[in-house]
Every structure is written in structure tokens, then in C-alpha cells.
C-alpha positions, 0 to 999 in steps of 0.5 A, a space after each residue: 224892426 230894427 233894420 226899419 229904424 236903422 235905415 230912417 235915411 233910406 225911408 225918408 229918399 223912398 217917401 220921397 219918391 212918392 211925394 214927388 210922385 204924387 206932387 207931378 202927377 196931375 202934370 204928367 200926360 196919359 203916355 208917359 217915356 218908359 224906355 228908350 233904345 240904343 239910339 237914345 229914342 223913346 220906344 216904349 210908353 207906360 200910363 200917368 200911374 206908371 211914370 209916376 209911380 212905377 219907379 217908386 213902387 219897383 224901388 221900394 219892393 228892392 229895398 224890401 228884398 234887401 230886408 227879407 233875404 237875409 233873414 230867408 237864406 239858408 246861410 243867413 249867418 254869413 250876411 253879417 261878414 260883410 253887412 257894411 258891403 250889404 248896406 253900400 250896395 242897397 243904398 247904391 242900388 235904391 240911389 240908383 233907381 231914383 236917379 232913373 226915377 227923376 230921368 223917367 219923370 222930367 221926359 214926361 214932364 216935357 224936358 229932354 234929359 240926356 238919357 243915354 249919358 245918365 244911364 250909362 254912367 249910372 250903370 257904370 258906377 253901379 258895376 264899379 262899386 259892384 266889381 271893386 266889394 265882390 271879393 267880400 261878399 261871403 258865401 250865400 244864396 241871393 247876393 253874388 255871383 251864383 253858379 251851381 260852383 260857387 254854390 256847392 264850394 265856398 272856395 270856390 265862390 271866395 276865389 271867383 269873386 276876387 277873380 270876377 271883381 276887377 273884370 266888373 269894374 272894367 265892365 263899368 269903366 267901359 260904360 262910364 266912358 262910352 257914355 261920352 260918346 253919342 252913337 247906337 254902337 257904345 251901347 253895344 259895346 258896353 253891354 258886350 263888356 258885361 256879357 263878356 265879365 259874366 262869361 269869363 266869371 262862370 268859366 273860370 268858376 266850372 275850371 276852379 270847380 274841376 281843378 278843385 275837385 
């Protein structure tokens, strides 16, 4: 109850949600643009209830899994090491998702946002924030980068996460530029800079593992 009342600002952008929703519904067409591809078209079509309510639905089941984890982790305790980073990274991702709610609801509305260039610079700032916090994320089982190393060896999992941080935030970078460039391969190569960051993360936390051990 008290994380409930603590977080009235982000109650009242999930309302929000939903009253939007249920103020376009009734314009909305029975297929509404769900998911576009590398080349910015529309490849895939949900319901008038999905384009109006999925995105809110998925938002507040996220926001409620930032309530239920840390109260379930078995290393509950660490959560209030780096609470502050807890709270900005569910308030980035809820913001985030709204964000991709409104672009869903005006294609279904008839408007033509640039969808490539909202997503991919919404990405990116979320992997800056992501990559420039992960060295003060603490130990624990939900919110980081979980291998079965950084699991078993809390140095392990300090020393990964200063390490994979600034790749994360290059990761970002990549797609917040390549967001200017209008062609079916940017998308490719913002993803490979996330492939690559989540490599690199895990094969240096298995070598810092060995080394350690």
C-alpha cells in the first residue's frame, strides 16, 4: 500500500491510459496497426480492443511486476541499495510504453507517425538510462543482467555490470542515431549493437567466473 500511494503520479499516467482509450475507442477501426517491420510498414493487426487497450493493459501488468518482485526475491533485501535506480527505471519503462501506446492509437486513428524514428529513439534512450544505472543495480534475481555467474558470485555480478553498462549505453546510442537514417538496414544494425552488448556481457561474466574461481 505504501509503494500504491508512493507512486499516485504514476497511477494517474496509467488512468490515463485507459481513459484515452476509452475516449477513441469508438473511432478506432475493427483492424487496428499493431506491428510494424524493419522497413517502417505495418505487418500485423490486432482488434479495436487490442489498439485501445492492449498497450494499457501490458503497462499496468509491468508497473505491477515492479511492485510484486521485490517483495518475492529471495534477496529482497538488496532492493533498497539501489531503490532510486528501481524507481527511474519503472518510471523509464512505464514512460516508454505510453510513448508506443499513443504511436499504436494515432496509426489507428488514420495519422501517419514516423514509427521507425519514435521507436528507435525511444529504445535508445531506454538502453542509455539502462547502461549508464547497471553498475548500481545490487545483487538480486529479477533486475539485471542474470547469468548463472552473476547469480552464484555477487562479485561477479558487481564487476559485470560496471563492465556491461557502458556497452548498453553504446547499444543505445547506435539506435538513437540510426533513428535519423531511413533504411531497412539501421534497424539491423541497432539490433546487432544490442546482440553484440548482450555477448560480450555474458562471456566476460563466464571468463570473470573462471578467473575468480
Amino acid at each position: 500500500m505504501n509503494n500504491l500511494k508512493k507512486d499516485w503520479l504514476l497511477w494517474l499516467v496509467l488512468v490515463s491510459l485507459f481513459v484515452i482509450g476509452f475516449i477513441f475507442y469508438p473511432q478506432l477501426p475493427d483492424r487496428v496497426p499493431m506491428h510494424w517491420n524493419a522497413s517502417g510498414e505495418v505487418d500485423g493487426y490486432g482488434s479495436r480492443f487490442a489498439g485501445a487497450f492492449g498497450m494499457p493493459l501490458l503497462t499496468l501488468g509491468i508497473y505491477l511486476l515492479f511492485v510484486i518482485l521485490p517483495q518475492v526475491d529471495p534477496r529482497r533485501q538488496n532492493y533498497d541499495k539501489f531503490a532510486a535506480v528501481y524507481e527511474l527505471l519503472k518510471w523509464a519503462i512505464i514512460l516508454f510504453l505510453a510513448v508506443m501506446y499513443f504511436v499504436t492509437l494515432t496509426a489507428g486513428l488514420g495519422f501517419a507517425p514516423n514509427v521507425g524514428l519514435i521507436t528507435k529513439l525511444g529504445v535508445g534512450i531506454l538502453l542509455v538510462i539502462l547502461g549508464n544505472y547497471f553498475g548500481k543495480l545490487r545483487h538480486n534475481y529479477f533486475v539485471g543482467i542474470k547469468t548463472p555467474w552473476t547469480l552464484a558470485n555477487e562479485e561477479v555480478w558487481v564487476k559485470t555490470h560496471r563492465f556491461a553498462g557502458p556497452l548498453w549505453m553504446l547499444a543505445g546510442l547506435v539506435f538513437i542515431i540510426t533513428a535519423f537514417f531511413d533504411h531497412p538496414a539501421t534497424f539491423w544494425v541497432a539490433m546487432g549493437g544490442i546482440f553484440l552488448a548482450s555477448i560480450l556481457s555474458v562471456v566476460y561474466s563466464f571468463w570473470l567466473f573462471r578467473r575468480l574461481s
